[in-house]
MMTF fields as JSON, N, C-alpha, C and O atoms, coordinates in Angstrom:
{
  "mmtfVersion": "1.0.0",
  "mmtfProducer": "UNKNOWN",
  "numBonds": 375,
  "numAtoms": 376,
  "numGroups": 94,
  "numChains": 1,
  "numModels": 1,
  "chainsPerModel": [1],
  "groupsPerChain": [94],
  "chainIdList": ["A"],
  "bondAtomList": [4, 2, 8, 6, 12, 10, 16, 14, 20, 18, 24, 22, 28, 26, 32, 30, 36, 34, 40, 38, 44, 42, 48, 46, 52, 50, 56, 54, 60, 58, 64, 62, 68, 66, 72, 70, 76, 74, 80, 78, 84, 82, 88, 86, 92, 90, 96, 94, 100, 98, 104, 102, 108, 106, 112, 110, 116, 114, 120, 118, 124, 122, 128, 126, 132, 130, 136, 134, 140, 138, 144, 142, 148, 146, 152, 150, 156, 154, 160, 158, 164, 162, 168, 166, 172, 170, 176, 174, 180, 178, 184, 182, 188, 186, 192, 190, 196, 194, 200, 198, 204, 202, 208, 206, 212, 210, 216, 214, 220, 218, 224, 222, 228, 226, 232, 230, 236, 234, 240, 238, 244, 242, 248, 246, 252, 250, 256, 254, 260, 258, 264, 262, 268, 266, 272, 270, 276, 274, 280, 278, 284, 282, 288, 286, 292, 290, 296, 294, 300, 298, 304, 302, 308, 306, 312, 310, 316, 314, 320, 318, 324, 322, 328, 326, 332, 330, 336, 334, 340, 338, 344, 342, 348, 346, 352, 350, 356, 354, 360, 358, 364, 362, 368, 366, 372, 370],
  "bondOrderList": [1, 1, 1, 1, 1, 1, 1, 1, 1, 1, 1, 1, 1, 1, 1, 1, 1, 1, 1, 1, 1, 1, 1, 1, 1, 1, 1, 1, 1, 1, 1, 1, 1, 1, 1, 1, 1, 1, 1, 1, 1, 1, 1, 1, 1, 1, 1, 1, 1, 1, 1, 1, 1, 1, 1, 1, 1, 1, 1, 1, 1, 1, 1, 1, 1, 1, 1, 1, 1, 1, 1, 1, 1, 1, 1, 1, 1, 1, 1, 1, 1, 1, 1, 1, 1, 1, 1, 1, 1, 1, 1, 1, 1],
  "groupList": [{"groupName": "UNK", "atomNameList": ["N", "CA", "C", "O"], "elementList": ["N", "C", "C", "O"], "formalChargeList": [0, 0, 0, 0], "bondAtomList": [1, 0, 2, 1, 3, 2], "bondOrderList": [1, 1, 2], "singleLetterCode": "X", "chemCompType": "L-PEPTIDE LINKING"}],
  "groupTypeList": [0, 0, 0, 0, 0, 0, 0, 0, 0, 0, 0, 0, 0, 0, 0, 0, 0, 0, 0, 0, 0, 0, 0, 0, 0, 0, 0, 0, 0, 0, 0, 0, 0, 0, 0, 0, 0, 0, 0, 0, 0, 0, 0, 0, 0, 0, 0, 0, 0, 0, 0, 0, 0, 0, 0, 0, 0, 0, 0, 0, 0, 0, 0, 0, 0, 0, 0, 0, 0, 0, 0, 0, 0, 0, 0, 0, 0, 0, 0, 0, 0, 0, 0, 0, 0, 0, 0, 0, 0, 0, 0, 0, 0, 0],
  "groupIdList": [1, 2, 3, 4, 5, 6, 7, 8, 9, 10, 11, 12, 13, 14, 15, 16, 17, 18, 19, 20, 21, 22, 23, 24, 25, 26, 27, 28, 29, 30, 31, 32, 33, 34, 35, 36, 37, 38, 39, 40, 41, 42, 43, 44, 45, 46, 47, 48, 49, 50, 51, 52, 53, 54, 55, 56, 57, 58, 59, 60, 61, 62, 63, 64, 65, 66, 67, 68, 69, 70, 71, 72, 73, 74, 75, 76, 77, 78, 79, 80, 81, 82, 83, 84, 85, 86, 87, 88, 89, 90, 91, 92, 93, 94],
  "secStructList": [7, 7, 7, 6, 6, 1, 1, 7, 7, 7, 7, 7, 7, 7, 7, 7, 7, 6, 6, 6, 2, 2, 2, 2, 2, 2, 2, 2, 2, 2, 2, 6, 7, 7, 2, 2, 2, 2, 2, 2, 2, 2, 2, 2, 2, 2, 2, 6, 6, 2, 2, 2, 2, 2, 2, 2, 2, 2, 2, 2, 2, 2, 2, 2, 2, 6, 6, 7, 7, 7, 7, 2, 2, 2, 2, 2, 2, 2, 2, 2, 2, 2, 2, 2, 2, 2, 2, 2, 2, 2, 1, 7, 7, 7],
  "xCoordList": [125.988, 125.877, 127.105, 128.253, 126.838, 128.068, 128.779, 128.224, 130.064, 131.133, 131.132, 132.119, 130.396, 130.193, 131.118, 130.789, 132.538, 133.392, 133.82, 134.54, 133.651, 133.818, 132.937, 133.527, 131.758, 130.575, 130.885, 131.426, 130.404, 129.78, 128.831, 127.675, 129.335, 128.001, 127.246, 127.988, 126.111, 125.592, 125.722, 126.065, 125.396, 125.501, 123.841, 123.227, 123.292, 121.421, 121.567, 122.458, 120.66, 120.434, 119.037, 118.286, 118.869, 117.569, 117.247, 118.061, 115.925, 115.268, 114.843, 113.926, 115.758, 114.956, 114.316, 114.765, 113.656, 113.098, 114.073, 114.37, 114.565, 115.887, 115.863, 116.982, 114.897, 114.978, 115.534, 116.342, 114.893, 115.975, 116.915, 117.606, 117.84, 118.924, 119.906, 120.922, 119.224, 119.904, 119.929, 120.53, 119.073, 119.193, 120.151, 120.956, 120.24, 121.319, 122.522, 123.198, 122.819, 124.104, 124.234, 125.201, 123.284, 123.887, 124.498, 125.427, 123.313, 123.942, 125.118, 125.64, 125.537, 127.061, 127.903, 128.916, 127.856, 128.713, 129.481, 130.696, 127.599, 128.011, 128.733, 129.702, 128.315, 129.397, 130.647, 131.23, 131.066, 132.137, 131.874, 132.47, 131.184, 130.729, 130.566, 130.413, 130.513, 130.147, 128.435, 127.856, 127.974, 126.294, 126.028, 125.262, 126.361, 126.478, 126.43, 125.689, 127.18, 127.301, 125.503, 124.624, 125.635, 124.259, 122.909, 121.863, 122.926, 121.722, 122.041, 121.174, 122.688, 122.73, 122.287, 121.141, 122.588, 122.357, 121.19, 120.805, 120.441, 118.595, 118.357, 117.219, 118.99, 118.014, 118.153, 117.254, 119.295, 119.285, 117.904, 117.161, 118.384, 117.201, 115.528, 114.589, 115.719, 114.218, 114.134, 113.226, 115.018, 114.934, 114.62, 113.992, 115.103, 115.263, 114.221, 114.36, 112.814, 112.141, 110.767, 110.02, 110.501, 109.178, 109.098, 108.297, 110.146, 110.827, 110.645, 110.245, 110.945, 111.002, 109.504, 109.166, 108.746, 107.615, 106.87, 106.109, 107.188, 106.564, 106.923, 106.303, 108.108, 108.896, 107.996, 107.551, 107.796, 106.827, 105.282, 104.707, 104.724, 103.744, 103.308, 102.187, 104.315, 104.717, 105.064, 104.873, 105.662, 105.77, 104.417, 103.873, 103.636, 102.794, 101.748, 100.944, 101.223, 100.233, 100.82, 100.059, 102.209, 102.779, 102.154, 101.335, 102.548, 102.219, 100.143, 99.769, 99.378, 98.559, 97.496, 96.422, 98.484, 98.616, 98.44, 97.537, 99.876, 100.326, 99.716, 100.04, 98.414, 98.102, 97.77, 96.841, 98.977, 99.464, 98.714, 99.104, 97.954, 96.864, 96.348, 96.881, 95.641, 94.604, 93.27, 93.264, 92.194, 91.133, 90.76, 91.056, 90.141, 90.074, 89.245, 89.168, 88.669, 87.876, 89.031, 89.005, 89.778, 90.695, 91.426, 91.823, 91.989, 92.71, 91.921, 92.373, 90.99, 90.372, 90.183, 90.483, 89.642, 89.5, 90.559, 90.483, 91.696, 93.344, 93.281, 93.17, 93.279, 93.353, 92.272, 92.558, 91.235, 90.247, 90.626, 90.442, 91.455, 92.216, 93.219, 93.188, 93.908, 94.814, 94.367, 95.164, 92.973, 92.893, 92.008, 91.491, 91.927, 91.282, 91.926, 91.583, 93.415, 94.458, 95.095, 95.44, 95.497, 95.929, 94.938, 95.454, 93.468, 92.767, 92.808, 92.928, 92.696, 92.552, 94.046, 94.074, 95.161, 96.33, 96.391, 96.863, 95.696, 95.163, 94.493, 94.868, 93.429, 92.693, 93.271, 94.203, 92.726, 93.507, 92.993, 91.891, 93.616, 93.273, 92.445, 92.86, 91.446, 90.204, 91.217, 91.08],
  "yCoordList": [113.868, 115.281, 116.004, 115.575, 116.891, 117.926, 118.462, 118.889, 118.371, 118.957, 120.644, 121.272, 121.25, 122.457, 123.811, 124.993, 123.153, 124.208, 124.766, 125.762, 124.516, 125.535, 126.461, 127.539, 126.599, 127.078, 128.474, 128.437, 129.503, 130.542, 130.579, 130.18, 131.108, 130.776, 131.943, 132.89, 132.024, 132.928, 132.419, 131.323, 133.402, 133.44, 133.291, 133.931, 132.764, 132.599, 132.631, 132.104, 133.266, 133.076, 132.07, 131.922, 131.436, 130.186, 130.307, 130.396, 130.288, 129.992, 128.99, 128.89, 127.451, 126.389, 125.729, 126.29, 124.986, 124.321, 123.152, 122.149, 123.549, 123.332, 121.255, 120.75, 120.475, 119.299, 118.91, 118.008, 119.846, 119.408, 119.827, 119.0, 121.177, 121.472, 119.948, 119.436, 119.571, 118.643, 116.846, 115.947, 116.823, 115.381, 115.575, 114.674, 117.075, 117.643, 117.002, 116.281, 117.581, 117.403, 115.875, 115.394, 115.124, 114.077, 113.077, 112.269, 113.598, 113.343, 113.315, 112.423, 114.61, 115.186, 114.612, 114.086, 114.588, 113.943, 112.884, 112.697, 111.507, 110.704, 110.5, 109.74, 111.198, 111.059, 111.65, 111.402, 112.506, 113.42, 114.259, 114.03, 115.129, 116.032, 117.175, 117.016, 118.19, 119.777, 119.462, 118.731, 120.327, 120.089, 120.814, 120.233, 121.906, 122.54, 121.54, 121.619, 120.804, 119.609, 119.144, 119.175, 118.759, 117.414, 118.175, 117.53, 119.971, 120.442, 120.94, 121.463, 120.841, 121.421, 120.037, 120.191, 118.824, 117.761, 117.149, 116.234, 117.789, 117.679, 118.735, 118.69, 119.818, 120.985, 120.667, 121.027, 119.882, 119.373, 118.235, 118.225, 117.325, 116.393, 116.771, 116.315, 117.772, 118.466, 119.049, 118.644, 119.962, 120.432, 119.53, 120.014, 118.195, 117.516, 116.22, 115.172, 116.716, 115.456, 116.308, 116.324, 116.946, 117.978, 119.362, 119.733, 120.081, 121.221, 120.843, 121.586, 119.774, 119.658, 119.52, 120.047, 119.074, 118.977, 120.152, 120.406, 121.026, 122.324, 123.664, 124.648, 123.049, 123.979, 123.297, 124.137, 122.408, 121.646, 122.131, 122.423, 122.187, 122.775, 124.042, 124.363, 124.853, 126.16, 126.878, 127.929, 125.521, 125.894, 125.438, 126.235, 124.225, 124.219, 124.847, 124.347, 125.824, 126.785, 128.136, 129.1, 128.253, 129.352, 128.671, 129.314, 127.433, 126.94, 127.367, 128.096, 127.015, 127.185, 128.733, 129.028, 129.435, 131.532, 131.641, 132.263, 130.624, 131.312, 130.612, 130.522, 130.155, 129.704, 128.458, 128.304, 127.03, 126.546, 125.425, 124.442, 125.133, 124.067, 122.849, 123.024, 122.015, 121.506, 121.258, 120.917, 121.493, 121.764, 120.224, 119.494, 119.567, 118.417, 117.306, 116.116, 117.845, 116.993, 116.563, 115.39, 117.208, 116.566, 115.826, 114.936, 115.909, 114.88, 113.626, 112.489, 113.97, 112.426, 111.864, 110.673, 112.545, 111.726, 110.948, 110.063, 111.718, 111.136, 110.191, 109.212, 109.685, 108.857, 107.599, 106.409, 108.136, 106.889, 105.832, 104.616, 107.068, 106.06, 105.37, 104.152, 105.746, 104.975, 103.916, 103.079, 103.973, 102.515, 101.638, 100.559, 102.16, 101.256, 100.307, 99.185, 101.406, 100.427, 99.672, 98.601, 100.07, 99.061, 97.566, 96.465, 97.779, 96.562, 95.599, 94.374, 96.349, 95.527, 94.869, 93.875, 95.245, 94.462, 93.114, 91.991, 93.732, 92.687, 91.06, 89.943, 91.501, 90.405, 89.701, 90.128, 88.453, 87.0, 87.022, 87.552, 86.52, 86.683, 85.243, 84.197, 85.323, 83.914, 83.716, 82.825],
  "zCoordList": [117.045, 117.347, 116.794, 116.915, 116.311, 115.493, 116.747, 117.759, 116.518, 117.142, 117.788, 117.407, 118.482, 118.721, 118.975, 118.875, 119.382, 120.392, 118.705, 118.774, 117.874, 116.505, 116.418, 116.347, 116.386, 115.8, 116.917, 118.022, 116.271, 116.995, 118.231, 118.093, 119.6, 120.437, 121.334, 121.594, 121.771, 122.202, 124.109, 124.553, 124.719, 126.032, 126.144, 125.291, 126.798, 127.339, 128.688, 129.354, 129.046, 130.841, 130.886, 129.922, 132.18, 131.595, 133.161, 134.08, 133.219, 134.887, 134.555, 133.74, 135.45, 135.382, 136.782, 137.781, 136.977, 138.162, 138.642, 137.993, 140.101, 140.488, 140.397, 140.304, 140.423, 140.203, 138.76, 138.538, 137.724, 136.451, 136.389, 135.794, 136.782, 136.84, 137.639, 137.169, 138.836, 138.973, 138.651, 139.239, 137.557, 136.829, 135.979, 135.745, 135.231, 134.344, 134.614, 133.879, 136.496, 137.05, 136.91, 136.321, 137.437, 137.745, 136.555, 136.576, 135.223, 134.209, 133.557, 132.89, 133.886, 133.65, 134.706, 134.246, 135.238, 136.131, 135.828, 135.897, 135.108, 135.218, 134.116, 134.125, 132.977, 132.101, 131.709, 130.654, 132.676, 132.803, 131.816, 130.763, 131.846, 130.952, 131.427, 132.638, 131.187, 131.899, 131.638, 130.834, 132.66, 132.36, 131.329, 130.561, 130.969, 129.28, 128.026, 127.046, 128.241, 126.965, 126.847, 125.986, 128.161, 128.431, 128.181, 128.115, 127.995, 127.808, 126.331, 125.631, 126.124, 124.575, 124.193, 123.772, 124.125, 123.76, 123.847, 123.119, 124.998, 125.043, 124.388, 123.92, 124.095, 123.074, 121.95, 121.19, 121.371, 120.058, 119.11, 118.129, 120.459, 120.437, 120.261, 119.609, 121.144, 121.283, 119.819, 119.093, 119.36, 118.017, 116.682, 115.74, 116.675, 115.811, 115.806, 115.177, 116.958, 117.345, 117.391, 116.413, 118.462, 118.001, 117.337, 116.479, 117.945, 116.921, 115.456, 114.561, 115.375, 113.739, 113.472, 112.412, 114.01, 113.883, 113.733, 112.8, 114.932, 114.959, 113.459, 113.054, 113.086, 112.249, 110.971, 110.189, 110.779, 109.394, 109.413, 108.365, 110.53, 110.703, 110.525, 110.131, 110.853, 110.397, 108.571, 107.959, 108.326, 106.658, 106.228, 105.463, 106.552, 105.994, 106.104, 105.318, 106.743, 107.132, 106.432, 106.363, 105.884, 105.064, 103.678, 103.02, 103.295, 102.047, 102.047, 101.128, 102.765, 102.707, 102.695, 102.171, 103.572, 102.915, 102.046, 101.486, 101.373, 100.157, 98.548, 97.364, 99.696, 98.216, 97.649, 96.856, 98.289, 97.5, 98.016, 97.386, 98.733, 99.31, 97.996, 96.901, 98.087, 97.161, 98.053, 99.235, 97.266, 98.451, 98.713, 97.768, 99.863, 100.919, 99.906, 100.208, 98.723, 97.817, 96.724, 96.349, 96.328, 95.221, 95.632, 94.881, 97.252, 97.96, 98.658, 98.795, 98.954, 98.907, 97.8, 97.717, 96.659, 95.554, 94.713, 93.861, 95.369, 94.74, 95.534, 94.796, 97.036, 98.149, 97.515, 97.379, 97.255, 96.519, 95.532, 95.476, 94.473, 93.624, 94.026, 93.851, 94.414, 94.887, 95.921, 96.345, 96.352, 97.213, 96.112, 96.402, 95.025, 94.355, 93.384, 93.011, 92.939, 92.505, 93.148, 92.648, 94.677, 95.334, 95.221, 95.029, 95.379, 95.543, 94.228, 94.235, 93.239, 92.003, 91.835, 91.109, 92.348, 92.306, 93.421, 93.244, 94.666, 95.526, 95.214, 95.568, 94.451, 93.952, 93.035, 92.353, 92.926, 92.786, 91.381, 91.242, 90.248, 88.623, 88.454, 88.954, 87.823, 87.321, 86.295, 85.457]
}
């Protein structure tokens, strides 16, 4: 995780449901950590695990706006070949 107390930071206010606020704590605690550390460190994670997911999903539905798609028949038919070269490398030479 990148070193944060450099970076620029914003102030957020957050309504959470008081049982995770306190797994937070106990977290922090246990690692002597401010609970600040330990949630930036699940929002990172979250960012870099489905976030990232969601953010790819997002470009690719821009790529597809904008145009830049191949329609569902040229990509299977690319997928075909390629399982057909895989097989013929498969099989055993007479």
């Amino acid at each position: 995780m990148p070193d944060d107390s450099r970076l620029p930071s914003t102030h957020v206010t957050l309504r959470l449901p008081a049982d995770l606020v306190e797994q937070f704590d106990r977290i922090a605690t246990a690692m002597d950590r401010p609970r600040s550390w330990v949630m930036l460190r699940a929002l990172r994670q979250y960012l870099e695990a489905e976030g990232a997911e969601i953010a790819e999903d997002i470009e690719s539905l821009a790529q597809l706006d904008r145009g830049e798609g191949k329609p569902f028949e040229t990509i299977f038919a690319e997928a075909e070949q390629i399982i057909k070269q895989a097989e013929k490398k498969k099989r055993p030479r007479k």
